[in-house]
FIMI-351896 format. One record per residue (C-alpha): residue in three letters; x, y, z. Coordinates in nm, 4 decimals. Layout:
BEGIN
Ala_X_Y_Z
...
***
This chain:
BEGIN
Unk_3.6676_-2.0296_-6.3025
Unk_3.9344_-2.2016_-6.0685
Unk_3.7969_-2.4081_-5.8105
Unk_4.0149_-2.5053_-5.4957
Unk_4.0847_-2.4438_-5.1463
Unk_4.3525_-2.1773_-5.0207
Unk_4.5167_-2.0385_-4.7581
Unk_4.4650_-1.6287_-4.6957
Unk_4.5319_-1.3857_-4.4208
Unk_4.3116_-1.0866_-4.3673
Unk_4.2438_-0.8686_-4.0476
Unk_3.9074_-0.8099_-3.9066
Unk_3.7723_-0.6263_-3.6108
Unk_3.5179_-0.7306_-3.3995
Unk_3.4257_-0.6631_-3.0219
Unk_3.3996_-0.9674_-2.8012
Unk_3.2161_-0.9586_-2.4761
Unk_3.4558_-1.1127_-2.2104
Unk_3.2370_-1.2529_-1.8851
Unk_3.3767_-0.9819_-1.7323
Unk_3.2419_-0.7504_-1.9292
Unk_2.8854_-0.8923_-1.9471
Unk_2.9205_-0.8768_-1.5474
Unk_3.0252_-0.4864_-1.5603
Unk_2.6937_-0.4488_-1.7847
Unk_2.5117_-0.6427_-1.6057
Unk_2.6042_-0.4323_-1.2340
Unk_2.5057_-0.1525_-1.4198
Unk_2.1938_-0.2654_-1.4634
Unk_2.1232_-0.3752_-1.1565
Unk_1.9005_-0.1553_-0.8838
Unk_2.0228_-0.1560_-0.5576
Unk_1.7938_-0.4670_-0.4235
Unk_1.9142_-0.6992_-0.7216
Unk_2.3023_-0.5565_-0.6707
Unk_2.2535_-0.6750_-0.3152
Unk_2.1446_-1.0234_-0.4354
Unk_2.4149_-1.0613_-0.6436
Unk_2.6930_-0.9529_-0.4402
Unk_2.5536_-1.2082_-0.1920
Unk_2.6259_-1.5196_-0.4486
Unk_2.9158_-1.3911_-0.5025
Unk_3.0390_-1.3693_-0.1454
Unk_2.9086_-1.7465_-0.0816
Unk_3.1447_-1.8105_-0.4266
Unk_3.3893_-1.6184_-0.4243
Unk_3.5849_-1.6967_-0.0586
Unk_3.8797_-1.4165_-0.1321
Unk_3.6149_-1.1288_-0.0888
Unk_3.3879_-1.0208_0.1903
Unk_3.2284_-0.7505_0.3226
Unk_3.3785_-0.3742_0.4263
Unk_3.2828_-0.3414_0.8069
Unk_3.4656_-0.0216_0.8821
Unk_3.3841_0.3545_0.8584
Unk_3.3210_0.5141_0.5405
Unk_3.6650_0.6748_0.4169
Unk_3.7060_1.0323_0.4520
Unk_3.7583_1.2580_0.1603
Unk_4.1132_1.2537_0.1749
Unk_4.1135_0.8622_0.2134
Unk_3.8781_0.8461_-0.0819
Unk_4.1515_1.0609_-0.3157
Unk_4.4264_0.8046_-0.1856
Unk_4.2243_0.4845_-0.2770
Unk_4.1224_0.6037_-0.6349
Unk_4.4941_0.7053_-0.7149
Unk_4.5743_0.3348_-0.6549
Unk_4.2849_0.2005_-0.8260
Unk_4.3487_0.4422_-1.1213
Unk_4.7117_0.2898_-1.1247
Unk_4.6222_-0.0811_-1.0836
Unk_4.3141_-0.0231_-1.3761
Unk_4.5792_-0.0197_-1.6283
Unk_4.6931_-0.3510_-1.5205
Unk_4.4861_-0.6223_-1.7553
Unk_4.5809_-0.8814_-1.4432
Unk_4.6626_-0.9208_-1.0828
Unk_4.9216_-1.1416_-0.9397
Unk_4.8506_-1.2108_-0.6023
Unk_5.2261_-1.3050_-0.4966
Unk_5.3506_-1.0259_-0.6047
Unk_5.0648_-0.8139_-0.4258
Unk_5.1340_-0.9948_-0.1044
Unk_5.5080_-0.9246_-0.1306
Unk_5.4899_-0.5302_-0.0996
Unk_5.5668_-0.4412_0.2071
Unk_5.3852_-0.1198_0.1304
Unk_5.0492_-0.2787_0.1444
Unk_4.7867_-0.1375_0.3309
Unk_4.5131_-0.0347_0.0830
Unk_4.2154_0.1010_0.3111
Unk_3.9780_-0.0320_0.0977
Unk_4.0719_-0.4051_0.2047
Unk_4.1667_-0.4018_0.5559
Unk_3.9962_-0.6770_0.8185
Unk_3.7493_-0.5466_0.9631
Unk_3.7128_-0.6838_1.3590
Unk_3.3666_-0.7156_1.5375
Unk_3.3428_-0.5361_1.8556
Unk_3.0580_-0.6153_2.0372
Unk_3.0556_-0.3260_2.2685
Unk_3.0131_-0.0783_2.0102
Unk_2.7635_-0.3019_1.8430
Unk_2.4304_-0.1481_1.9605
Unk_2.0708_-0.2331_1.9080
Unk_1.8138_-0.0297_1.7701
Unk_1.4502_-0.0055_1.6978
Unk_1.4939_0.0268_1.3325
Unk_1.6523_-0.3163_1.3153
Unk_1.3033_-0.4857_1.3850
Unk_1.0425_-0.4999_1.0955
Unk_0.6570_-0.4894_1.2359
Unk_0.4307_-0.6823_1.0366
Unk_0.0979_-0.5053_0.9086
Unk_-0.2097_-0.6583_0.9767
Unk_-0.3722_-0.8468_0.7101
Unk_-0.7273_-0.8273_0.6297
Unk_-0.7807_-1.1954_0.6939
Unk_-0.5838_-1.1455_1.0633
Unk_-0.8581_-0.8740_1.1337
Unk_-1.1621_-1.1022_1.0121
Unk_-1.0362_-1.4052_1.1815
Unk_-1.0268_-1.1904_1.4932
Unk_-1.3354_-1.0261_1.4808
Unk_-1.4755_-1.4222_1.4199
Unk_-1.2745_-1.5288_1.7547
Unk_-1.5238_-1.2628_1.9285
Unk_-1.8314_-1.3646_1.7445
Unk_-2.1088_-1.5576_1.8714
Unk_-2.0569_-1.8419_1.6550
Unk_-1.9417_-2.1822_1.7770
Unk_-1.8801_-2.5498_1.6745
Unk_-1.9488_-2.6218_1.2807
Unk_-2.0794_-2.2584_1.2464
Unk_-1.7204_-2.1268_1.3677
Unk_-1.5618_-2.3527_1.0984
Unk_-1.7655_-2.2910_0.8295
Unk_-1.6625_-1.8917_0.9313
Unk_-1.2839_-1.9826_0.9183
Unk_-1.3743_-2.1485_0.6336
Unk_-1.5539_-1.8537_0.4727
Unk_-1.2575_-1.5656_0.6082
Unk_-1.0134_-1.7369_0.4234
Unk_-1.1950_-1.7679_0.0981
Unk_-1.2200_-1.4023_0.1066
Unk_-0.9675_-1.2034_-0.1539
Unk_-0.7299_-0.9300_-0.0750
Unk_-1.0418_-0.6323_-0.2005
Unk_-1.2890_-0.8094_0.0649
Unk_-1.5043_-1.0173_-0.1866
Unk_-1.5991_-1.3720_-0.1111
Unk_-1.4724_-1.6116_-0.4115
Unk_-1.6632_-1.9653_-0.3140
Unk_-2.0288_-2.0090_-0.3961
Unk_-2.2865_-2.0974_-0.0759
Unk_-2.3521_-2.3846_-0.2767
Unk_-2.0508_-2.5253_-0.2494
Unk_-1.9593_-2.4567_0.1186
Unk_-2.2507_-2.6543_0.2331
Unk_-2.2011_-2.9681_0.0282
Unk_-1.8409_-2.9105_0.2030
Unk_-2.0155_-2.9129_0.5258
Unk_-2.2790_-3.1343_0.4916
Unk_-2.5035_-2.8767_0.6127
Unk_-2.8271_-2.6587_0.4397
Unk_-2.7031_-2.3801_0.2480
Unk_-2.9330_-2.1616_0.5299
Unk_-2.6540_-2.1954_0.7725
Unk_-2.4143_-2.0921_0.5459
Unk_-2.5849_-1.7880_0.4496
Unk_-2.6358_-1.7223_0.8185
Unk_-2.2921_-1.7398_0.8939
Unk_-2.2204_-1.5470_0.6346
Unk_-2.4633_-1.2337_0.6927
Unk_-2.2308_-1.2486_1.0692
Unk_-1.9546_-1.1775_0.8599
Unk_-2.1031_-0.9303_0.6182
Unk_-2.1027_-0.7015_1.0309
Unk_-1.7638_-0.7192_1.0459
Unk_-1.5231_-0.4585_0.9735
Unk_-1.4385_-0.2660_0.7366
Unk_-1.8182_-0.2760_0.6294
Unk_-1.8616_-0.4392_0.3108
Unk_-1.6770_-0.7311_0.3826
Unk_-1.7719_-1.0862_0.2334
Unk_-1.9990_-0.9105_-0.0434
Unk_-1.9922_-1.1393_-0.3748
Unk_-2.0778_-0.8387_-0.6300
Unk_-2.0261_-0.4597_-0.6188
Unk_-2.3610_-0.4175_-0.5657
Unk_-2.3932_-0.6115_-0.2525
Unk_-2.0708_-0.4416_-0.1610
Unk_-2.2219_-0.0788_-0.1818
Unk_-2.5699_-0.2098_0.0082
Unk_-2.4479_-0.3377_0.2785
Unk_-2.2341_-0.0112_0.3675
Unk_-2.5618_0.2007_0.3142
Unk_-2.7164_-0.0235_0.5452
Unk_-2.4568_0.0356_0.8263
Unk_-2.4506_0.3614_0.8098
Unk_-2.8301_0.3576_0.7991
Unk_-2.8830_0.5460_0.4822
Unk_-3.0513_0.2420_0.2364
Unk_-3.3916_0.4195_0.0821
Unk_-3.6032_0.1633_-0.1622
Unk_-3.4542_0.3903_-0.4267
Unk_-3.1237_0.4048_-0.3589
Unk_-3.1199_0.0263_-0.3841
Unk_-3.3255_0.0087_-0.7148
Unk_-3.0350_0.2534_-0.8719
Unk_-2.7290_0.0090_-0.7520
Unk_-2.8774_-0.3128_-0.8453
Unk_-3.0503_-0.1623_-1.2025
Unk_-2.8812_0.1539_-1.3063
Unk_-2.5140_0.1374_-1.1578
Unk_-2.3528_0.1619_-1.4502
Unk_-2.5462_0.4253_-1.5959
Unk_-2.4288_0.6760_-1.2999
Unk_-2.1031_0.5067_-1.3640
Unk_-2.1098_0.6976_-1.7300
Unk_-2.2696_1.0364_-1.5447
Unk_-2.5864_0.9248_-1.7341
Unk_-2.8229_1.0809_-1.5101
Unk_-3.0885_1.2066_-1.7376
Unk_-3.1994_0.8489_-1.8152
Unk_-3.1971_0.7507_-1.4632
Unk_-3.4517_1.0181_-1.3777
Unk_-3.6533_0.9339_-1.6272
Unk_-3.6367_0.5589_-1.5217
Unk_-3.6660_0.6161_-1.1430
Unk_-3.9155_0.9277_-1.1424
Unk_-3.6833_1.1035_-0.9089
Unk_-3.5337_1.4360_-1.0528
Unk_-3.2383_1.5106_-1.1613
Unk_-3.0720_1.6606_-0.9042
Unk_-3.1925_1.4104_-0.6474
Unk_-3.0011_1.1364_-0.8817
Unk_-2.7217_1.3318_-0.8658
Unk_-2.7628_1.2983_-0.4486
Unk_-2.7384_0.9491_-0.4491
Unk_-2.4684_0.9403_-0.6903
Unk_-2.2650_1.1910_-0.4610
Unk_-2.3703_0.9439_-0.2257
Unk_-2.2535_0.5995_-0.3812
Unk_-1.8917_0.7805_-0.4377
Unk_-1.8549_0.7706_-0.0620
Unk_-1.8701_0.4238_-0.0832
Unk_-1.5421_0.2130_-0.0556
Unk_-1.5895_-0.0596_-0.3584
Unk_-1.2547_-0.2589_-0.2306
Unk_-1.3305_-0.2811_0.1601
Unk_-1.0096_-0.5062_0.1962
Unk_-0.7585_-0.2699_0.0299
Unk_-0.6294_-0.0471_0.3424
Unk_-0.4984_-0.3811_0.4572
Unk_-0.1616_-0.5154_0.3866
Unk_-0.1665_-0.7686_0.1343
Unk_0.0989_-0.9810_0.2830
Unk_0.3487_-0.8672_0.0406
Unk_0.3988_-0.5277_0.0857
Unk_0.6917_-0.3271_-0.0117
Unk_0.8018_-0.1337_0.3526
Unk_1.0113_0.1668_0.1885
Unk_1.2436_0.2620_-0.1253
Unk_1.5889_0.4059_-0.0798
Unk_1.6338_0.6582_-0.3218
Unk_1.9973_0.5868_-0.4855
Unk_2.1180_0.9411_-0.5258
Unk_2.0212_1.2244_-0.3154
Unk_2.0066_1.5991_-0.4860
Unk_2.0575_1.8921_-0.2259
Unk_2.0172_2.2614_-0.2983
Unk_2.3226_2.4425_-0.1457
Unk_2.2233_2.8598_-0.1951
Unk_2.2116_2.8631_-0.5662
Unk_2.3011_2.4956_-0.6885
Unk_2.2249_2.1461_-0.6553
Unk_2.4574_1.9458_-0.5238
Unk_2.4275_1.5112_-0.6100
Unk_2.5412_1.2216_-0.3214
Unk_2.5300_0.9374_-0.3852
Unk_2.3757_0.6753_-0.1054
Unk_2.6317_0.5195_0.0285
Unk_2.3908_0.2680_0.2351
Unk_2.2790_0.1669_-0.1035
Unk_2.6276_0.0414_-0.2189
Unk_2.7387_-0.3107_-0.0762
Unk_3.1036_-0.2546_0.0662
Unk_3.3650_-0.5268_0.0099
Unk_3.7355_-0.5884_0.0647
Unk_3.9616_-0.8699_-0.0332
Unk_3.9980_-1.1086_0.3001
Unk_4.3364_-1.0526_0.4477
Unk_4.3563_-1.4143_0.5514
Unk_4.4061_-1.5085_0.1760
Unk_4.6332_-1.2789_0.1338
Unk_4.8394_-1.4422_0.3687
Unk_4.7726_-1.7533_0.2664
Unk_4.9537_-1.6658_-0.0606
Unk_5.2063_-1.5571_0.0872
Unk_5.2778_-1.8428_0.3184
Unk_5.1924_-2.0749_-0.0041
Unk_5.4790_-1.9118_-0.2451
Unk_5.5733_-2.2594_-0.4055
Unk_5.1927_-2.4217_-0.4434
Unk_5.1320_-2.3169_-0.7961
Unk_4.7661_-2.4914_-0.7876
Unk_4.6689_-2.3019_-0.4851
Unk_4.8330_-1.9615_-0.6326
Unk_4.6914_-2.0119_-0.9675
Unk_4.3292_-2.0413_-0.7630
Unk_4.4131_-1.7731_-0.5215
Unk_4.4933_-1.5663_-0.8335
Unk_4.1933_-1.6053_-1.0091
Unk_3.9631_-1.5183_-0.6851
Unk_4.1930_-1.2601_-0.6300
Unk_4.1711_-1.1105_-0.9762
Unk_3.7522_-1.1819_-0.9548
Unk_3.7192_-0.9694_-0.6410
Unk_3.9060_-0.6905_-0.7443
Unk_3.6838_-0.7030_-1.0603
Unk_3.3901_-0.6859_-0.8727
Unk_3.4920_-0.3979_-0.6328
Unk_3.5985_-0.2028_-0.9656
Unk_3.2779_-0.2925_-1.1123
Unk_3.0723_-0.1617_-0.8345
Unk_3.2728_0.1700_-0.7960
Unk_3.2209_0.1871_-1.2292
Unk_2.8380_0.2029_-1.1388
Unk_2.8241_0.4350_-0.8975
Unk_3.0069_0.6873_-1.0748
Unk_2.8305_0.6391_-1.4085
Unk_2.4644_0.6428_-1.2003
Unk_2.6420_1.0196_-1.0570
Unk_2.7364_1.1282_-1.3753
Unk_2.4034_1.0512_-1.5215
Unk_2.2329_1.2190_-1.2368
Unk_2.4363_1.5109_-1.2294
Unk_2.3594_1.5699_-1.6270
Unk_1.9715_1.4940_-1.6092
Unk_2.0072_1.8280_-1.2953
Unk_2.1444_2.0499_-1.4973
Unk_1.8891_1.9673_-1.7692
Unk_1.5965_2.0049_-1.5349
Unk_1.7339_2.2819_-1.3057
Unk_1.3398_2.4770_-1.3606
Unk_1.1864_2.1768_-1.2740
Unk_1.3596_2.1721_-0.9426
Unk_1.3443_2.5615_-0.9017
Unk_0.9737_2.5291_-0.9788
Unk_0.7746_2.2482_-1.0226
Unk_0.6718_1.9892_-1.2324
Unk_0.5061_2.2118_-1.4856
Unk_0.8876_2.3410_-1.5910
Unk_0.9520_1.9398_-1.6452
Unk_1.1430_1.9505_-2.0017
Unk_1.2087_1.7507_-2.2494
Unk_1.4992_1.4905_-2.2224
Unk_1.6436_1.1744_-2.3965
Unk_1.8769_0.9280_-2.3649
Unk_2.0875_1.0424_-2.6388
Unk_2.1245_1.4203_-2.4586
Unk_2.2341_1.2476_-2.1505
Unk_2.5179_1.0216_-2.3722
Unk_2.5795_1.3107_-2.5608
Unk_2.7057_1.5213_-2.2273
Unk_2.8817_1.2214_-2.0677
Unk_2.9802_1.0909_-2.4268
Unk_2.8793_0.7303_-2.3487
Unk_2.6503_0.5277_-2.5517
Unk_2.2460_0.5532_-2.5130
Unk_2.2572_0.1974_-2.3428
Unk_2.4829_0.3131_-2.0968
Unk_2.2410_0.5823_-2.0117
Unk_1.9489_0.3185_-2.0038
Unk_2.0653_0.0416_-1.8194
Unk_2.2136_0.3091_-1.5323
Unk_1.8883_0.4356_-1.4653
Unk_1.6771_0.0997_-1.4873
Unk_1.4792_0.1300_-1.1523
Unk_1.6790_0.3959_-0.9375
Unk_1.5517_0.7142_-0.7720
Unk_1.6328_1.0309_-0.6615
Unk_1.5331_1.2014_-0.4197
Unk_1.4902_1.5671_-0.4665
Unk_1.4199_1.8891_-0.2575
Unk_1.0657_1.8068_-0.4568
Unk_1.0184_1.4652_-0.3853
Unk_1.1289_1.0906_-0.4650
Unk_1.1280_1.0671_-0.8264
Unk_1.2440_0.7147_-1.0539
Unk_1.5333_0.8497_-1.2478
Unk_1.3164_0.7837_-1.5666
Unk_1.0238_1.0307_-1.4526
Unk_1.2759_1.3008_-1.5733
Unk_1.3267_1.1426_-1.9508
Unk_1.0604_1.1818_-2.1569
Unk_0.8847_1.3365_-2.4713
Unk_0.6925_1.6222_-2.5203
Unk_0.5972_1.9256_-2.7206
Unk_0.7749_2.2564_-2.8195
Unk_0.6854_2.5721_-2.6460
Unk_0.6194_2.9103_-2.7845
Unk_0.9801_2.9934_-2.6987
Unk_1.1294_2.7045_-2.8957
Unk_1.2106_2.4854_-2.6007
Unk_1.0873_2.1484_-2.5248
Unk_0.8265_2.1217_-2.2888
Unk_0.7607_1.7358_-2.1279
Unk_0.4387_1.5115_-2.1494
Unk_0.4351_1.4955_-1.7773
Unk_0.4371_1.9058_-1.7446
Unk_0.1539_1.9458_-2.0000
Unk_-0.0065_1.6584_-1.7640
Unk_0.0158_1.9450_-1.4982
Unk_-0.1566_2.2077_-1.7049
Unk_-0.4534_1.9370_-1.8296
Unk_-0.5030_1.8716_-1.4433
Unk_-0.4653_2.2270_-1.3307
Unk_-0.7573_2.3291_-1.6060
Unk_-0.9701_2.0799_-1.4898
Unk_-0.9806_2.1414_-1.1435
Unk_-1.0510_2.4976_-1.1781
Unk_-1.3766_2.3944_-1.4170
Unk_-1.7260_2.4810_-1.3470
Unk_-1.8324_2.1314_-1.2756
Unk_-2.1802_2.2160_-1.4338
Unk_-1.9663_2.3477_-1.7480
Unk_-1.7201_2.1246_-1.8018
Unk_-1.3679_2.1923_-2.0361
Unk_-1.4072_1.9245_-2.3309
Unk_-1.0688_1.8169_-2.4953
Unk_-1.1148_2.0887_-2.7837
Unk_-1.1738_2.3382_-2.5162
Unk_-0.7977_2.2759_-2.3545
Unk_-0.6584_2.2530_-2.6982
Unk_-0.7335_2.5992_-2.6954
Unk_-0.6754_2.7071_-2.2858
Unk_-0.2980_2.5590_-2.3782
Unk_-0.3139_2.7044_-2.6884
Unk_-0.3135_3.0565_-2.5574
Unk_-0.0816_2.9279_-2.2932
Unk_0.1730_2.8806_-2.5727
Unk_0.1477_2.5629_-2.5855
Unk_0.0546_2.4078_-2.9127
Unk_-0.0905_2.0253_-2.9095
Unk_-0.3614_1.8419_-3.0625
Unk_-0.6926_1.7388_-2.8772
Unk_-0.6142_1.3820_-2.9745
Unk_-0.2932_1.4109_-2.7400
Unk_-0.5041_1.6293_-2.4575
Unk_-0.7643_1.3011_-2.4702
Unk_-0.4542_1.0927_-2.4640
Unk_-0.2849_1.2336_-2.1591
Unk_-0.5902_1.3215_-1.9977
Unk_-0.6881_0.9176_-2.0014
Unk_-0.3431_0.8296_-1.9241
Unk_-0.4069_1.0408_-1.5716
Unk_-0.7563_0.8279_-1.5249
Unk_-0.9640_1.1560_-1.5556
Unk_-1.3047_1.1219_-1.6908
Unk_-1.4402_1.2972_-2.0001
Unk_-1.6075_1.6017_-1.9697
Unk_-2.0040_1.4552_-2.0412
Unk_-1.8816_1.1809_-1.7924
Unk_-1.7585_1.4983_-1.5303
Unk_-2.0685_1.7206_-1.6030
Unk_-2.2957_1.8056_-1.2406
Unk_-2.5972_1.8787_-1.2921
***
């Protein structure tokens, strides 16, 4: 054995992942709100690049620009003085863009409305109530401990040790709320929820009441058999009330806006059917546009001897360029993607989500010979919008089943078919899982009732003892 240190030279390969790289990947990633965000710190960062004001480039502007950018991607760097210093330079894709306010015009669409809140409509209704003084307080008081589904979250209790008052003047206060709109308002359980919308509308029996506040949950599970038999009222009046009780709204509060809520989704990719074929565009509105300012540029070139301020310059330079290249990478990798994924589900376009096939990430790399990742992180929260509908890109990936003809048929198609059987049931006769095991089955579609009970939870639809009318 020899022990000792010495000197050897092998070669090794390894990928490293240059910040430049990692921001590519990350751009990729991004949907179009976060790509927004980002490009934003990088503007207030980055004082060499700002933002594209003029007219989208025609086609034959858009061949010119990628013919440059084609040439200057083989280039590992840029150096700015030399950029500055051809005369030839006047890229389209960086020109100064000038405000002109004439042409600036205001529009509608510019100005967001905001959507009334359920607590704006309470405290309004309380404005034209007959309460006054400490009673109109403890109101205010009472409207704002009310949640976003309409149900009051303090205890009576505690509101009058608040107010120093008896907790009768609470609850009176609070049955003035409990006639506001939408009816149901300020209940503090489901079941005062559902009686004081019967009561509105006028249609509270003795027994309807004794069902909600004792058997609820047993009409709930479509028990109705041992309601009957614990109410004395037959079957098919049970079945009435139940009917009845589904009218009811259990989350008064949730047609309002919560505050919070999202006002639209731009779909990143638009698909158009042009006579026999689908054509993709890609959103331009959801790209940010950027150039590199011309004022640096001649600021370079008026600097030629300050190697500090060129070596800076250079670096910003280099970074915006990077950026714009990066951007451009994602939106043709999101259009490739998209273009593979329609020629993959061409039937479901043609005709409807029951011809939804089977896809993966690995077909998709496969056609645009990328890696799977690549695939994932370009379709991580973007949509499409189709002649059928606005769709997230991953709606059209996923798993399914064979189909008597060998091909793949998708989990969300069978979904279709589950659905489809159901609603054409005889409610009194309702399909159990086994039963559409067998329906598919003959539909040449082969799948176990374990999966049918699977999907059909997965849509929220009931079992068939819990769908049964009697």
């Amino acid at each position: 054995m020899k022990l000792g240190y010495d000197l050897t030279i092998e070669q090794t390969q390894k990928l490293t992942m240059t910040p430049e790289l990692i921001q590519a990947i990350q751009i990729l990633q991004f949907n179009s709100q976060e790509l927004e965000a980002f490009v934003q710190d990088e503007l207030m960062q980055n004082p060499v690049l700002e933002y594209d004001g003029s007219e989208p480039k025609k086609e034959s502007e858009v061949s010119k620009t990628e013919t440059l950018e084609k040439k200057e991607s083989e280039e590992a760097d840029f150096d700015l003085r030399e950029k500055v210093k051809e005369a030839e330079y006047d890229d389209i894709s960086y020109k100064q863009w000038e405000y002109n306010k004439d042409k600036d015009e205001t529009s509608f669409e510019q100005f967001v409305s905001r959507d009334e809140t359920l607590e704006d409509s309470l405290l309004l209704q309380l404005t034209f109530s007959n309460l006054r003084g400490t009673e109109l307080k403890i109101g205010r008081y009472i409207v704002e401990a009310i949640d976003d589904n309409g149900y009051l979250t303090v205890d009576i209790p505690q509101v009058a040790k608040l107010f120093k008052v008896y907790e009768s003047v609470v609850e009176g206060v609070l049955d003035v709320i409990q006639t506001f709109e939408p009816s149901g308002v300020g209940a503090r359980t489901l079941e005062e929820c559902l009686i004081i919308q019967l009561a509105a509308k006028g249609l509270l029996e003795d027994s309807v009441e004794y069902i909600i506040y004792n058997h609820l949950q047993d009409l709930g599970e479509n028990k109705l058999n041992k309601v009957s038999k614990a109410t004395g009222l037959t079957v098919e009046q049970v079945q009435m009330v139940a009917d009845l009780i589904r009218t009811l709204e259990p989350k008064p509060g949730r047609k309002f806006s919560s505050g919070d809520t999202i006002k639209y989704m731009v779909p990143d990719v638009i698909v158009e059917k042009v006579e026999d074929t689908y054509q993709v565009v890609t959103n331009e509105g959801t790209i940010p546009r950027l150039m590199v300012s011309p004022y640096y540029m001649n600021l370079a070139k008026q600097s030629p001897n300050d190697e500090e301020l060129s070596k800076y310059l250079n670096d910003r330079y280099n970074a915006a360029i990077w950026l714009i290249k990066s951007i451009e990478q994602r939106k043709q990798t999101i259009y490739n993607v998209v273009s593979s994924v329609i020629e993959h589900q061409k039937d479901f376009l043609d005709n409807g989500p029951k011809y939804l096939k089977t896809l993966t990430l690995k077909q998709v790399a496969e056609d645009l010979n990328v890696h799977e990742s690549t695939v994932s992180r370009s379709i991580n929260g973007k949509y499409m919008q189709t002649p059928r509908g606005v769709f997230e890109i991953k709606y059209f990936f996923s798993s399914g089943v064979v189909d008597s003809s060998g091909e793949g048929m998708s989990s969300n198609s069978i979904k279709t078919f589950i659905k489809e059987i159901i609603d054409s049931e005889d409610p009194k006769k309702p399909y159990s899982d086994q039963d559409m095991v067998e329906i598919l089955s003959r539909k040449g579609i082969e799948i176990s009732r374990r999966t049918v009970a699977k999907y059909r939870e997965g849509m929220n639809i009931l079992s068939s003892s819990k769908r049964r009318r009697y």
